[in-house]
Backbone of each chain as ProteinMPNN parsed JSONL, in Angstrom:
{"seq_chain_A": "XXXXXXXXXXXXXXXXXXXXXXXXXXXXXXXXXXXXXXXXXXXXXXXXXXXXXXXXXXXXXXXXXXXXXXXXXXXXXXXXXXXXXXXXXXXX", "coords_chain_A": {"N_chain_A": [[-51.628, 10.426, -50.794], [-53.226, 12.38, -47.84], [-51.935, 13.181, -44.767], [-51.853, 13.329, -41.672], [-49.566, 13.457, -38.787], [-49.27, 12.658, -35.29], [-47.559, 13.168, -32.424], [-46.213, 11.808, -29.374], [-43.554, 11.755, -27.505], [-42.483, 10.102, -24.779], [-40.399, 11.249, -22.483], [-38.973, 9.915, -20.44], [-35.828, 7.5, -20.229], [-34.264, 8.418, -21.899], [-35.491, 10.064, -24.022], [-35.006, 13.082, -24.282], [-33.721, 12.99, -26.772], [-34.718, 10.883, -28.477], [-37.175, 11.873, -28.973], [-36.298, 14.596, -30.713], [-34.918, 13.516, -32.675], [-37.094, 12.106, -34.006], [-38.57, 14.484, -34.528], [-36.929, 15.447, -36.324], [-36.956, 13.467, -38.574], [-39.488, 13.424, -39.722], [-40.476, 16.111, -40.347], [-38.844, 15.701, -42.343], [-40.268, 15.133, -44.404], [-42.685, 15.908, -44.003], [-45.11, 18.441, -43.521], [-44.484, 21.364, -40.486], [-46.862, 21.995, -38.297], [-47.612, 22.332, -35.637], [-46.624, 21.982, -32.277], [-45.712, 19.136, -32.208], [-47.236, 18.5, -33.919], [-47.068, 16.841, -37.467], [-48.302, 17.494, -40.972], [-49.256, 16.649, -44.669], [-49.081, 15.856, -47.79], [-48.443, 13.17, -49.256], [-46.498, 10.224, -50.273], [-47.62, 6.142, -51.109], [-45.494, 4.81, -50.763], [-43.351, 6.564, -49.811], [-44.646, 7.273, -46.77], [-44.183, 4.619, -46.254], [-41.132, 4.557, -46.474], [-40.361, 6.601, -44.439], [-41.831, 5.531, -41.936], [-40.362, 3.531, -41.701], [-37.841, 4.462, -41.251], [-38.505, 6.04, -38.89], [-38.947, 3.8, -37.089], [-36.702, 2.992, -35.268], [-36.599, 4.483, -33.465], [-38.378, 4.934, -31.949], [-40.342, 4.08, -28.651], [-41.785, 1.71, -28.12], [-43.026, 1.011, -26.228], [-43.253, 3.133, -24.223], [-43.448, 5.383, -26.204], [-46.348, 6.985, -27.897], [-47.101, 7.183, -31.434], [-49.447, 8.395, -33.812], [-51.096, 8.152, -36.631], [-53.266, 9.654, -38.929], [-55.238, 8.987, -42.083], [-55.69, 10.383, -44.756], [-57.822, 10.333, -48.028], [-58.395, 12.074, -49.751], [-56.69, 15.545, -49.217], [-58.597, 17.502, -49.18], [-61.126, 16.124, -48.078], [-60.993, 16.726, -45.281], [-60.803, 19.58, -43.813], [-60.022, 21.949, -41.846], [-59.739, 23.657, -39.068], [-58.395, 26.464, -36.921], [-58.167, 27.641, -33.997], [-56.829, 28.304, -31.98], [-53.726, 30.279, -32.2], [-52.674, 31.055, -35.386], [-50.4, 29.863, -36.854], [-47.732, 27.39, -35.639], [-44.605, 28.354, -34.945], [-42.738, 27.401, -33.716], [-40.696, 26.071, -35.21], [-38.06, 27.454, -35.625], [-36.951, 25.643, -33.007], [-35.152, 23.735, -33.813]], "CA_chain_A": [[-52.662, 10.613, -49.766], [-52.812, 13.234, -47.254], [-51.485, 12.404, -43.613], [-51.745, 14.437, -40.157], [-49.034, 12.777, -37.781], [-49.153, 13.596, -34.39], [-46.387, 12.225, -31.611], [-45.999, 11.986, -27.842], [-42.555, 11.284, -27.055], [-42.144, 10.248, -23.323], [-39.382, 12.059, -21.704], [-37.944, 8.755, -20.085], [-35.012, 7.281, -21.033], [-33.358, 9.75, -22.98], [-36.464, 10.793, -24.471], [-35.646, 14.373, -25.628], [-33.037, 12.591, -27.996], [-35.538, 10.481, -29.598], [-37.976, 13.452, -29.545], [-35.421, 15.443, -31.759], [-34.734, 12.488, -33.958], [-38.524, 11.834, -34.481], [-38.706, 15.864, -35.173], [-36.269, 15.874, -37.713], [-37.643, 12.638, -39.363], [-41.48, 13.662, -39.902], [-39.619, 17.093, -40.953], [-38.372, 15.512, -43.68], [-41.513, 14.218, -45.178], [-44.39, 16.476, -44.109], [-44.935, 20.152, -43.102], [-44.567, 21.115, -38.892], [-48.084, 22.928, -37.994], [-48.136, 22.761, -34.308], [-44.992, 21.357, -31.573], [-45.862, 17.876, -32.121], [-48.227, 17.819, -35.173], [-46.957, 17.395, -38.868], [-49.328, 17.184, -41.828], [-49.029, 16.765, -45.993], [-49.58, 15.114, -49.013], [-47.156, 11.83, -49.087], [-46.972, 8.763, -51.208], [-47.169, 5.364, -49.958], [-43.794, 4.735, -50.656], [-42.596, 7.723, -49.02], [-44.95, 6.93, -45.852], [-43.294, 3.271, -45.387], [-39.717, 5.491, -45.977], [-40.74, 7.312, -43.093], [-42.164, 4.819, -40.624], [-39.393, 2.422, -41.666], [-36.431, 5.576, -40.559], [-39.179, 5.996, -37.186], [-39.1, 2.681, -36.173], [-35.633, 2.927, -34.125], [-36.788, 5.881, -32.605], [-40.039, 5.226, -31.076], [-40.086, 3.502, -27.802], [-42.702, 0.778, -28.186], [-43.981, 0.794, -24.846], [-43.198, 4.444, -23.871], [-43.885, 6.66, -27.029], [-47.264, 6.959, -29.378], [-47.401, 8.072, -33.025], [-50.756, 8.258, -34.467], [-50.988, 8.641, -38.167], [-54.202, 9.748, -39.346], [-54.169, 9.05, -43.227], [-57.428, 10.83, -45.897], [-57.34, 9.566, -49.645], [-58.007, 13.503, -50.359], [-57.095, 16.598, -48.411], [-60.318, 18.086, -49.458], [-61.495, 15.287, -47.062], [-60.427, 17.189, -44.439], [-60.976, 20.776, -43.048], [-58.92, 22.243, -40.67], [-59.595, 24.909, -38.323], [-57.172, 26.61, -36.011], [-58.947, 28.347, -32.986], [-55.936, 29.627, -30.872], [-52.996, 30.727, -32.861], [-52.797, 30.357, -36.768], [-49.323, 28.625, -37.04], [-46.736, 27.198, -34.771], [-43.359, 29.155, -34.936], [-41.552, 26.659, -33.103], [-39.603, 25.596, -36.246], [-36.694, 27.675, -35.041], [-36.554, 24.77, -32.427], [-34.147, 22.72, -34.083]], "C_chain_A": [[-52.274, 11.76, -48.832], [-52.768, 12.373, -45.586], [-51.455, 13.785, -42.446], [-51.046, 13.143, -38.861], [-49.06, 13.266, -36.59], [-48.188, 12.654, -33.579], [-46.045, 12.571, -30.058], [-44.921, 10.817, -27.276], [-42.105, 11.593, -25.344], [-40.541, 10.987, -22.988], [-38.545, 10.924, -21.149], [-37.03, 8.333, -21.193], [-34.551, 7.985, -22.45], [-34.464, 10.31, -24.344], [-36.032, 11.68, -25.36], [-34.254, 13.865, -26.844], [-33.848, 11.88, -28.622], [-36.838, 11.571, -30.332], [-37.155, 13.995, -31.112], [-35.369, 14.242, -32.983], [-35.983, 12.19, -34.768], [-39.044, 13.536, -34.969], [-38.463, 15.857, -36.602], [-36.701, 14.583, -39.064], [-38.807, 13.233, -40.305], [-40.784, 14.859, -40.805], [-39.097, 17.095, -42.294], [-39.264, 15.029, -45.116], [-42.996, 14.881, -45.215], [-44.0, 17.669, -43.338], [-44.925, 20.235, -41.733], [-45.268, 22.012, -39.07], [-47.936, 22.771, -36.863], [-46.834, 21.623, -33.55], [-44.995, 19.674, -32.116], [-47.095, 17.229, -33.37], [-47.31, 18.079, -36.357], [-48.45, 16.558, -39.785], [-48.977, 17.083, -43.046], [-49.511, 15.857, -46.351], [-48.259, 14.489, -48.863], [-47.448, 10.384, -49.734], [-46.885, 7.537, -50.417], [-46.039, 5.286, -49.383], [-42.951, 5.55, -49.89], [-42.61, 7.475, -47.499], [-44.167, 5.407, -45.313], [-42.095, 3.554, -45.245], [-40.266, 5.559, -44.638], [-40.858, 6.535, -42.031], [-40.864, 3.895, -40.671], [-37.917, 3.512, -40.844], [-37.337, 6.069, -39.258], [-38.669, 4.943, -36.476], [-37.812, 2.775, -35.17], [-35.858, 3.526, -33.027], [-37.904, 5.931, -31.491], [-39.864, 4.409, -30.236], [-41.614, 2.778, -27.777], [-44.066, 1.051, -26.672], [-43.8, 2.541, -24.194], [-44.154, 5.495, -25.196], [-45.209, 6.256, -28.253], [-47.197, 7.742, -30.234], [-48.774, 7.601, -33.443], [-50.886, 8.714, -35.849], [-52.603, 8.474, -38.41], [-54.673, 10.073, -41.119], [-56.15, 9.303, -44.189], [-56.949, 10.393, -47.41], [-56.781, 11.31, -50.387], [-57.706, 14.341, -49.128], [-58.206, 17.539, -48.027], [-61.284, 17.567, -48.295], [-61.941, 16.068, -45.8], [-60.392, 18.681, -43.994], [-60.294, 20.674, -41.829], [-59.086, 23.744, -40.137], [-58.818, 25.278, -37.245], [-58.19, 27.95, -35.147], [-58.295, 28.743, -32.016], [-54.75, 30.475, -32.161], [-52.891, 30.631, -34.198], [-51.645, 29.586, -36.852], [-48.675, 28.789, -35.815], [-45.724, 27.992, -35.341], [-42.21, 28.863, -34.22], [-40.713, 25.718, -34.355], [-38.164, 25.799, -36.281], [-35.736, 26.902, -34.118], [-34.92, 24.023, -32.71], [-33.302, 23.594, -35.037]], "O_chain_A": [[-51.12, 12.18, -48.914], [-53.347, 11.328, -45.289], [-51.054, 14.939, -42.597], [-51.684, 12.28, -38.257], [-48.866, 14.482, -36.581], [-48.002, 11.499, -33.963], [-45.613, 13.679, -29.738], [-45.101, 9.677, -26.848], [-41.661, 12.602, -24.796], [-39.706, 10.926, -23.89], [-37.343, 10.983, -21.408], [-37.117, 8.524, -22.406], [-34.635, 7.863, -23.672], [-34.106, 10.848, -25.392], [-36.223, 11.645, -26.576], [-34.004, 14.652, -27.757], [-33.811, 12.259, -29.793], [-37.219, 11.878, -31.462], [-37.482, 13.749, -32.274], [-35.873, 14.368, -34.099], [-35.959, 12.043, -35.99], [-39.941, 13.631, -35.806], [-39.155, 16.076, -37.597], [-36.717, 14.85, -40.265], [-38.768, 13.386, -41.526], [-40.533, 14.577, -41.977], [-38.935, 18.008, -43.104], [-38.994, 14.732, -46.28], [-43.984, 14.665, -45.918], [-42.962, 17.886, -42.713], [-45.363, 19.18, -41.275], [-44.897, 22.944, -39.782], [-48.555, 23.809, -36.626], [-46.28, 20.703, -34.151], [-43.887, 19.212, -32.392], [-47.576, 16.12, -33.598], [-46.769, 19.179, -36.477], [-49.207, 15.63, -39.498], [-47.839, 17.55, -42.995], [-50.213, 15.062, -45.728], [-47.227, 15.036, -48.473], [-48.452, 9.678, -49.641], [-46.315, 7.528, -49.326], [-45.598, 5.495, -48.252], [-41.903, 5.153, -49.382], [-41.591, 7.405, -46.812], [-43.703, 5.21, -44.19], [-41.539, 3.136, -44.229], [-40.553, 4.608, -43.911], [-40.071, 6.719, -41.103], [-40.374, 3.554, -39.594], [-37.192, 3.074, -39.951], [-36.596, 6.619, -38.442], [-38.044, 5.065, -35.422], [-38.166, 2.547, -34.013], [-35.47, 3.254, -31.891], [-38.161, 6.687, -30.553], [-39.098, 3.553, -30.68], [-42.557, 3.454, -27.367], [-45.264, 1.177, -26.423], [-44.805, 2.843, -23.549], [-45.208, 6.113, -25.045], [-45.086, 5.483, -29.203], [-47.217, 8.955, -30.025], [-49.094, 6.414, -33.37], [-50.713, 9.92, -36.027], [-53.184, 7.418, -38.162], [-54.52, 11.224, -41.53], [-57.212, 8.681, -44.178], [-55.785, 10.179, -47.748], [-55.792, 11.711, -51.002], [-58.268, 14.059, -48.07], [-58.554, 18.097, -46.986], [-62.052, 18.302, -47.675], [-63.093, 16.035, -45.369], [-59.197, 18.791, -43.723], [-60.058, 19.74, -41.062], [-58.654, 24.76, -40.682], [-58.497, 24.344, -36.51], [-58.742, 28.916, -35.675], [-58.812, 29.445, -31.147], [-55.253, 31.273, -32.952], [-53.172, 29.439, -34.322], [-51.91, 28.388, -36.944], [-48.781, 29.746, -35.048], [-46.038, 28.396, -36.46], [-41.17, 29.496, -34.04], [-40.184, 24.643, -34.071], [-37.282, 25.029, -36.661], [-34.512, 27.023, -34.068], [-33.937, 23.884, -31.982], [-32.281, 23.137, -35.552]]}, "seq_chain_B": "XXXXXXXXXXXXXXXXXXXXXXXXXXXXXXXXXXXXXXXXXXXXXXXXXXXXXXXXXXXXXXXXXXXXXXXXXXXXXXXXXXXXXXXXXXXX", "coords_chain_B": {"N_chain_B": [[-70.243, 15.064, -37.831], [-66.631, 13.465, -37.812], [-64.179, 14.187, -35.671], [-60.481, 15.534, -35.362], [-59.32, 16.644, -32.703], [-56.362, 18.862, -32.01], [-53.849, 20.226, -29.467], [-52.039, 22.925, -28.366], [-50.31, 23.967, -25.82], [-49.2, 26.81, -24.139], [-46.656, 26.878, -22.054], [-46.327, 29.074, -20.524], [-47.605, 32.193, -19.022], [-49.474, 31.652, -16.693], [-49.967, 28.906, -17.87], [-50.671, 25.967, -17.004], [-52.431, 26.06, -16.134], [-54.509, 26.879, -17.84], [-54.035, 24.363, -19.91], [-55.037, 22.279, -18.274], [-57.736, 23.039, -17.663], [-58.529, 23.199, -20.528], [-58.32, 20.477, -21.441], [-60.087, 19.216, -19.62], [-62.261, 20.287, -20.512], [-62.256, 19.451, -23.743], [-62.479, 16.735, -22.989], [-64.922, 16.209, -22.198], [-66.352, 16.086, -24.753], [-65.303, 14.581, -26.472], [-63.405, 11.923, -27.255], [-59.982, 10.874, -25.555], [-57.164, 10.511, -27.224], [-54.874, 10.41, -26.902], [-51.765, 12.709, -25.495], [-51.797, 15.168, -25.693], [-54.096, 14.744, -27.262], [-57.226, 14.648, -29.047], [-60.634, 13.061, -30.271], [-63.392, 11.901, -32.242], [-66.696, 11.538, -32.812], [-68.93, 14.338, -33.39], [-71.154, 16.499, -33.215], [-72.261, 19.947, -35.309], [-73.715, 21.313, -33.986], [-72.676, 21.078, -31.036], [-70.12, 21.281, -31.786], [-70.009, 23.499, -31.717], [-70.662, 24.577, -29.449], [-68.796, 23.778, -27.754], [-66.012, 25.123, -28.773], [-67.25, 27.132, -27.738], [-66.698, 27.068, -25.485], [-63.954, 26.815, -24.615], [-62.603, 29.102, -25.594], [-62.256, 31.254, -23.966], [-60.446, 29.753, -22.24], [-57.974, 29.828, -24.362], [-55.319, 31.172, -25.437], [-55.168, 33.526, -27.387], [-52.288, 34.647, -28.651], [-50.693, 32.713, -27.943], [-51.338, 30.1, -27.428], [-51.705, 27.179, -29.222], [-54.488, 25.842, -31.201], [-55.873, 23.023, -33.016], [-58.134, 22.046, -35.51], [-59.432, 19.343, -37.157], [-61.562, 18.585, -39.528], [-63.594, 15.771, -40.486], [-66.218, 14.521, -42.643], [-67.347, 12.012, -42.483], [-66.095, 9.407, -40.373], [-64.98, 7.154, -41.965], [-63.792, 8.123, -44.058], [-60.967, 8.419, -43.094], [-58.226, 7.112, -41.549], [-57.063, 5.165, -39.38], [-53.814, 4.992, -38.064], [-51.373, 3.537, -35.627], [-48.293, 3.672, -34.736], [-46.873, 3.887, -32.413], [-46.84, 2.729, -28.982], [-50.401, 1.796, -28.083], [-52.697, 2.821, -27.314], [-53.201, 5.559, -25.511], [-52.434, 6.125, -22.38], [-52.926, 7.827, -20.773], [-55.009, 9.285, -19.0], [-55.196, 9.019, -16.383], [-54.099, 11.144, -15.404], [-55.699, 13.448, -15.066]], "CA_chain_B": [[-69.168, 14.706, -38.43], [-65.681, 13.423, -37.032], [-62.869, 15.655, -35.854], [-59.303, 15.438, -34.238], [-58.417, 18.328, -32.316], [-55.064, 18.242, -31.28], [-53.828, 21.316, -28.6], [-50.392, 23.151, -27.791], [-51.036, 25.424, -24.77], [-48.255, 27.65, -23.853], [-46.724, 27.013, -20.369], [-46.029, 30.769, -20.036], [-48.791, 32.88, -18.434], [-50.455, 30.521, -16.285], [-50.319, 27.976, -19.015], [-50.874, 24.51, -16.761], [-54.205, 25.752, -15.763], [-55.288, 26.626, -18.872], [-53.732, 23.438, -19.813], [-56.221, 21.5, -17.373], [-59.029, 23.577, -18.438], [-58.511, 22.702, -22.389], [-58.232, 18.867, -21.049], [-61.391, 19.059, -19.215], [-63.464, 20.836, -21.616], [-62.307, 18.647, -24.435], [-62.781, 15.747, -22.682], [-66.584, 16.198, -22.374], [-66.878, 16.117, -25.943], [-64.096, 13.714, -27.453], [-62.142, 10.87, -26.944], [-58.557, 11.478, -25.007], [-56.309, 9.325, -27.624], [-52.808, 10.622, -27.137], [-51.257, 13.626, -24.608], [-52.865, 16.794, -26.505], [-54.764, 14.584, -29.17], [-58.851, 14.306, -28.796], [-61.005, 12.843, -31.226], [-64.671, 11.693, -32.057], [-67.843, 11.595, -33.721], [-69.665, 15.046, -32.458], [-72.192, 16.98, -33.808], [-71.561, 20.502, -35.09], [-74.084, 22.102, -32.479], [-72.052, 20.703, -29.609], [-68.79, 21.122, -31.901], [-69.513, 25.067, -31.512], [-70.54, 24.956, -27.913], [-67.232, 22.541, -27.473], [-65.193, 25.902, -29.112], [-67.557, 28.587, -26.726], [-66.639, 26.943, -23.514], [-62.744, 26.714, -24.484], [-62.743, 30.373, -25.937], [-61.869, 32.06, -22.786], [-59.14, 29.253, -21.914], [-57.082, 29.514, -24.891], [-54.971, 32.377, -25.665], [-54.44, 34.046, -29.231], [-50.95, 34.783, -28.608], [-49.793, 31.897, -27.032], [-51.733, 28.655, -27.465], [-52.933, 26.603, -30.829], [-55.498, 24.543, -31.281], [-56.14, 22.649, -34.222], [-59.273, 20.677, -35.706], [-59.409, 18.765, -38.618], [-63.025, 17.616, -39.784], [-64.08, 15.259, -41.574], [-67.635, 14.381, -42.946], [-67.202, 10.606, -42.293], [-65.293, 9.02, -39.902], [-64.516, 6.193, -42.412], [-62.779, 8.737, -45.167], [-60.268, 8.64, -42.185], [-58.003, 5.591, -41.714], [-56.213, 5.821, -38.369], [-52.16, 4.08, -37.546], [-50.831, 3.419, -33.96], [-47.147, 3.357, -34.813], [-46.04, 3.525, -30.736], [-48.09, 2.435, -28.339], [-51.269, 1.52, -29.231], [-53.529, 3.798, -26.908], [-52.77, 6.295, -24.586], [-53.02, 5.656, -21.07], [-52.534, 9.371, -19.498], [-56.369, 9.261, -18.363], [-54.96, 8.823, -14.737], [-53.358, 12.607, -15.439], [-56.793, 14.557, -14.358]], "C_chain_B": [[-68.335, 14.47, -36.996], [-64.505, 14.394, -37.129], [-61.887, 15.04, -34.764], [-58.801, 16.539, -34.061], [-56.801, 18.107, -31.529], [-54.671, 20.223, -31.036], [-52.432, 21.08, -28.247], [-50.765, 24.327, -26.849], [-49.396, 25.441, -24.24], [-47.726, 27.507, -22.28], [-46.403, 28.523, -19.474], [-47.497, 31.382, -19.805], [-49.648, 32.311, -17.659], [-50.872, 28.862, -17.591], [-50.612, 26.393, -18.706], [-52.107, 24.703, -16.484], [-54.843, 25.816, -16.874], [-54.931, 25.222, -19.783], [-55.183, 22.708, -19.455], [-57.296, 22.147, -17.687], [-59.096, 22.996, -20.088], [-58.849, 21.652, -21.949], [-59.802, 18.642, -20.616], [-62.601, 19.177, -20.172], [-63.497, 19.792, -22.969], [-62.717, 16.977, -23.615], [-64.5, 15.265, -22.543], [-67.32, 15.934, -23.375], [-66.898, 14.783, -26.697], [-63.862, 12.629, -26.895], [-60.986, 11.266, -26.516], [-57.723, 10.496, -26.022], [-54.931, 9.208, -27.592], [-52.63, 12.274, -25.419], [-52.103, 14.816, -24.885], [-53.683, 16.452, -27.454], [-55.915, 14.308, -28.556], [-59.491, 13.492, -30.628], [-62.664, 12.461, -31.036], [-65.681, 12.254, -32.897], [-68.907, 13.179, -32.678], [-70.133, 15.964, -33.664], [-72.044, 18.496, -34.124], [-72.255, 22.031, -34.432], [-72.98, 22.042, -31.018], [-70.172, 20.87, -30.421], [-68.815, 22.872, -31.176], [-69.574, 25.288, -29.939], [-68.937, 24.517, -26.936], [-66.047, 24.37, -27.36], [-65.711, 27.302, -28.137], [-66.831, 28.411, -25.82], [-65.094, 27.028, -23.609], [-62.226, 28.439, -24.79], [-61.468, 31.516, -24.916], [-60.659, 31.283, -21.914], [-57.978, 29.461, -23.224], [-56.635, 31.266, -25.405], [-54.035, 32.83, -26.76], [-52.619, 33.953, -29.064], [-49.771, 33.504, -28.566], [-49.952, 30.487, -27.084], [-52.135, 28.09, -29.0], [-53.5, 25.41, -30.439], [-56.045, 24.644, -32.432], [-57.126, 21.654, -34.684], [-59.167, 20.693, -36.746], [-60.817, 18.092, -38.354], [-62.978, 17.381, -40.852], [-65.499, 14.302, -41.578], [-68.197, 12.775, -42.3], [-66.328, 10.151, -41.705], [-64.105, 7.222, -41.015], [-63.682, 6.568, -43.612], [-61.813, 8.895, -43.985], [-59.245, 7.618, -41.76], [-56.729, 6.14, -40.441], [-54.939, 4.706, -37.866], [-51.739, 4.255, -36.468], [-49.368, 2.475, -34.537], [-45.85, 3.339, -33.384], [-46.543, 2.313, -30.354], [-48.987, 2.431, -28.836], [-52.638, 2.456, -28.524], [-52.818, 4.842, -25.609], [-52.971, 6.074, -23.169], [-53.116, 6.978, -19.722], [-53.636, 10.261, -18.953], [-56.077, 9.65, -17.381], [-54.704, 10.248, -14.947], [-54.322, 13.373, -14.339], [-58.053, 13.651, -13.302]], "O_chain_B": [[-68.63, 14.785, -35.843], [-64.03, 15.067, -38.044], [-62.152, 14.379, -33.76], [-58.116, 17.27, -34.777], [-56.403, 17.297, -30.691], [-54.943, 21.156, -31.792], [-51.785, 20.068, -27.979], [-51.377, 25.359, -27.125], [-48.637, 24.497, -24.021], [-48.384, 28.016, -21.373], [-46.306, 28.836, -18.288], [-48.45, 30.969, -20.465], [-50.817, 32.498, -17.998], [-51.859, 28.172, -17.848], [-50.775, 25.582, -19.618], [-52.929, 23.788, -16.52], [-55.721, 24.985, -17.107], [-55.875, 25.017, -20.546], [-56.165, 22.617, -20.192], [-58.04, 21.32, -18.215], [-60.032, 22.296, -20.474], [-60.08, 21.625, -21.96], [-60.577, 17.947, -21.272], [-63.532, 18.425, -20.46], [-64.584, 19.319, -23.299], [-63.478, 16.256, -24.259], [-65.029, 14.178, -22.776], [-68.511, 15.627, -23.326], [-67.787, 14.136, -27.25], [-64.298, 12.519, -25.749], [-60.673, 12.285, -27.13], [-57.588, 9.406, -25.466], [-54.119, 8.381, -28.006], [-53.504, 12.516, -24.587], [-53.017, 15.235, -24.175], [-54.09, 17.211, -28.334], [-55.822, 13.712, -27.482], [-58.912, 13.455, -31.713], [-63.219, 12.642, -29.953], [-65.547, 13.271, -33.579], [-69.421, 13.021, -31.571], [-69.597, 16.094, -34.765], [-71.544, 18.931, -33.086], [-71.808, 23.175, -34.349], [-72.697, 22.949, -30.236], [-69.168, 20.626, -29.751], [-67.983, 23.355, -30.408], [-68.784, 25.974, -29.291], [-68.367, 24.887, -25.91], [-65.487, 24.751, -26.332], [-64.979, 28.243, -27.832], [-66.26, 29.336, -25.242], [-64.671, 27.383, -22.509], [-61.377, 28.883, -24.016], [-60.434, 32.15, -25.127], [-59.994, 31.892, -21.077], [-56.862, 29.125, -22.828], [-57.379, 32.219, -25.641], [-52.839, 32.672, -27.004], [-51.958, 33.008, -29.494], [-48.606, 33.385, -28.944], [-49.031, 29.7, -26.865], [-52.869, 28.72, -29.762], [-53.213, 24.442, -29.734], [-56.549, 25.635, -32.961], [-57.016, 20.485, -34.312], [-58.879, 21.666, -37.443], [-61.169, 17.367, -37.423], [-62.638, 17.995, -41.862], [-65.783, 13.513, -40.677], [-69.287, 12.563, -41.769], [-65.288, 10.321, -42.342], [-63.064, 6.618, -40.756], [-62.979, 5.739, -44.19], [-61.886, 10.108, -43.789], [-60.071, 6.774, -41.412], [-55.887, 7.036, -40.497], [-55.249, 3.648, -37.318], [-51.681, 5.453, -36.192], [-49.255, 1.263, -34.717], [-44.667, 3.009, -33.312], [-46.687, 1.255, -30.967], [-49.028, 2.888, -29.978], [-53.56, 2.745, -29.288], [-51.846, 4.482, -24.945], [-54.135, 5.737, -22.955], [-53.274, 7.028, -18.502], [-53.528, 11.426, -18.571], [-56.557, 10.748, -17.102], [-55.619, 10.742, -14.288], [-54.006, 13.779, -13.221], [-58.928, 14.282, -12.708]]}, "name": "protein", "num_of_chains": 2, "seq": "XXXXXXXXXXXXXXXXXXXXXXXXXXXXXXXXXXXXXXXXXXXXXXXXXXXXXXXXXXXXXXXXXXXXXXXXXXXXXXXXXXXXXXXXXXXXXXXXXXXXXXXXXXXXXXXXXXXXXXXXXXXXXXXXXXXXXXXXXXXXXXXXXXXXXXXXXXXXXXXXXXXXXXXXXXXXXXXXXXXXXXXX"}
């Protein structure tokens, strides 16, 4: 299936360490298009990987992940109306 | 159709006002569901007027903004792996 994650990691409590950890996660599983968005094609199996190596990371009551999940990418159009890609990949 | 725009605005160059401008303008349209994430069923007369009125806030160089549409909000299947809504309404 195809997947567009997006993530708003609070800053409390040591925040930009779970930030980074939740970077390099998603990172490992789907492409980085924009500071805080990744997107791809991902199997289930892969996706419950993934959320299952999140779960430590995310602060229940502080931080949201939103997974927005299409059967096809085709589904899905995507237009970019300020910059064409992010270039914050050098980040980490 | 439905679309999730999700926005990275640059804090360099004046980048909190245009910030608060993006926020506003999307907000007229969309749903607020996350920090930079919008969403919603909108029409794609009012999607283009949505993209006139932001035009002049967002800046090639420096900001992205990203929409994903799709035809049907129900080819769409949406996960709340934090928190389960955003609450950063109070912000503006």
């Amino acid at each position: 299936m195809y997947v567009v994650l997006v993530y708003d990691i609070s800053l409390e409590d040591k925040g930009a360490k779970r930030w980074r950890s939740v970077f390099k996660i998603c990172k490992k599983y789907l492409s980085h298009i924009q500071n805080s968005v990744f997107e791809g094609e991902i199997s289930k199996v892969q996706l419950t990987k993934m959320q299952n190596e999140l779960k430590p990371h995310i602060d229940k009551n502080l931080d949201s992940v939103i997974v927005f999940k299409s059967r096809q990418e085709k589904w899905l159009e995507k237009d970019f109306w300020g910059k064409d890609n992010d270039m914050t990949d050098f980040m980490l």
